[in-house]
VOGU-3710 file (C-alpha; in Angstrom, 3 decimals, decimal comma):
1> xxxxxxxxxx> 13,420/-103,903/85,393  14,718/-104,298/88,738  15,734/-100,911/90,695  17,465/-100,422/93,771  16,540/-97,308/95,310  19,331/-94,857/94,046  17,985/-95,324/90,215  15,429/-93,315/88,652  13,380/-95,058/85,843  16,218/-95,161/83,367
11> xxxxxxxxxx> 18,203/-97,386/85,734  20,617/-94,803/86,066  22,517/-93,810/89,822  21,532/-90,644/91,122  23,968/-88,712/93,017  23,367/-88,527/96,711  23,577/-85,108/98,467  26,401/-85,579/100,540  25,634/-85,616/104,276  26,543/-82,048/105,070
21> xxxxxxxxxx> 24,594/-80,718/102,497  22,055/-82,673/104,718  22,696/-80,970/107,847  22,773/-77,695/106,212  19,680/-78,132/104,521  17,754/-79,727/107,817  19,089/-76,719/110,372  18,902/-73,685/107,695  15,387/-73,299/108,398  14,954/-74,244/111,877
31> xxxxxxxxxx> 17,568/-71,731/112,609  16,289/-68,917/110,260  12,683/-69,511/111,552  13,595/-69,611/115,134  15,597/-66,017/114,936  12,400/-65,138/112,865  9,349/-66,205/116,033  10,745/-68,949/118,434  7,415/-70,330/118,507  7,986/-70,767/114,353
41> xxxxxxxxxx> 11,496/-72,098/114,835  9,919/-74,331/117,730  7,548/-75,738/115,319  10,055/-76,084/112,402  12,574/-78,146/114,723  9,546/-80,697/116,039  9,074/-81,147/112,454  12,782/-81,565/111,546  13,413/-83,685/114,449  10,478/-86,224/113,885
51> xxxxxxxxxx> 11,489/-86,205/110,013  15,019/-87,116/109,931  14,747/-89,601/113,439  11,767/-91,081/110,940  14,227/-91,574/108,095  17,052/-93,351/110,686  14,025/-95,563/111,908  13,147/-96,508/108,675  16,241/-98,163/108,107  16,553/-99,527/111,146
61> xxxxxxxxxx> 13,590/-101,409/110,717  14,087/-103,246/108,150  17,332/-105,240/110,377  15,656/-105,437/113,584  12,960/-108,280/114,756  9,796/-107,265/116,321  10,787/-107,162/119,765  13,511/-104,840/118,954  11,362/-102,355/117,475  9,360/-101,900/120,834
71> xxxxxxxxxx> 12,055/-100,848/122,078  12,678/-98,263/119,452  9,380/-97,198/119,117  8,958/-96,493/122,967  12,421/-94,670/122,783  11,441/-92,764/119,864  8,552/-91,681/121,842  9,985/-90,487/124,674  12,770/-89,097/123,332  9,995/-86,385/120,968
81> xxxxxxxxxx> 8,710/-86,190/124,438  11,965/-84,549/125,583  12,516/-82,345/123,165  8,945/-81,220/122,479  8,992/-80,116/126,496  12,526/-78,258/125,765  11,457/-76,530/123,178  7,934/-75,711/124,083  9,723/-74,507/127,716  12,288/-72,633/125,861
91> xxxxxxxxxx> 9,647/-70,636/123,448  6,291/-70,150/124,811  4,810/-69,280/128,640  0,819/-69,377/127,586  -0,621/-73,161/128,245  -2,464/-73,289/124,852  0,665/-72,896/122,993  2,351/-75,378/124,646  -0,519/-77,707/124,468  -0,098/-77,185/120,473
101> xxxxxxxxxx> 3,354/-77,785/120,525  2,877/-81,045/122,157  0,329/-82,232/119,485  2,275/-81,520/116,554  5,012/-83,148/118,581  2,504/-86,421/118,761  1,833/-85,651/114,915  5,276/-85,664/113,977  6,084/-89,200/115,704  3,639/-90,208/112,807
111> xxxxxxxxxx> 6,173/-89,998/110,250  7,743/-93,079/111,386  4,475/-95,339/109,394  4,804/-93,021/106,411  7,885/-94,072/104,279  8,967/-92,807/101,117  8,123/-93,800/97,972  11,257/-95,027/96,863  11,034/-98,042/98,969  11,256/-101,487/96,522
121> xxxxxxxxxx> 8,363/-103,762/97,897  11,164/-105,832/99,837  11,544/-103,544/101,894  7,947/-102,477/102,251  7,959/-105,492/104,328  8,992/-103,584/107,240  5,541/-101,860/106,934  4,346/-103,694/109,377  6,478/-102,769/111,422  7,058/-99,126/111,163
131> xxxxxxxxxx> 3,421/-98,836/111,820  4,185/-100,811/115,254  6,748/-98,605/116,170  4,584/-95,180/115,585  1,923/-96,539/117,193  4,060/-97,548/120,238  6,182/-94,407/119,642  3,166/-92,221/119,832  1,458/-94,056/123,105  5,249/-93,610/124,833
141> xxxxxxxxxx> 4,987/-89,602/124,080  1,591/-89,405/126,139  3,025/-91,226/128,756  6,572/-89,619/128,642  5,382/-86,212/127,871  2,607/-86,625/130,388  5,022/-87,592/133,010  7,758/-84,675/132,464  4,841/-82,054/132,900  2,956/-83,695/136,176
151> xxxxxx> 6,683/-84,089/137,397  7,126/-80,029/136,234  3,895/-79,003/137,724  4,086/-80,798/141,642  7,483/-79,469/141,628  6,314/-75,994/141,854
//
């Protein structure tokens, strides 16, 4: 039997959340872990951040050719550079702690090659290319992360 990807087994719809519910259920804990330990919340947002820009980019895969993914991926990456340096600036002072931040911030770009399960082998054949966009995503976070802290550091 053929499913799309809103039917369970029986080849029945499921009902979406609706995309508050979403929201809610993305910030909640970012927000309740941050007033907890910044650091926590810190972590919690990298997390949240690299999931649901993962779940956008999965999408967007599947419509766009090769070259246009580059351009995503290298985006992606840079933009988890920004935010990892805002938050890691905004919670910690000690170098170690920011160095951590930053890897689970490289870690998290890795979500972008892991889709879901619920994905009908059609469009697994974007696959290939969510692989090509972490891997690009996650070379552009070195660099862009990399270039944000020698920028930070010969400023002073």
């Amino acid at each position: 039997m053929n499913q799309t990807p809103n039917q369970n087994e029986n080849g029945k719809n499921e009902r979406k959340p609706p995309p508050l519910f979403k929201l809610i259920a993305a910030v909640l804990p970012v927000v309740v872990a941050w007033w907890i330990w910044k650091p926590l919340g810190a972590y919690c947002a990298i997390l949240t951040v690299g999931f649901c820009g993962a779940r956008f980019i999965w999408t967007l895969s599947l419509f766009l050719n090769a070259g246009k993914c580059s351009v995503v991926g290298f985006l992606w990456g840079l933009i988890m550079a920004g935010v990892v340096f805002v938050l890691a600036s905004a919670t910690v002072n000690s170098w170690w702690a920011k160095a951590f931040l930053g890897i689970w911030g490289w870690l998290a770009l890795y979500y972008v090659a892991c889709p879901t399960r619920t994905w009908t082998a059609k469009m697994m054949a974007g696959d290939i290319k969510l692989q090509f966009v972490a891997g690009l995503g996650m070379w552009s976070y070195i660099l862009g992360l990399g270039i944000i802290w020698l920028v930070v550091w010969l400023h002073h």
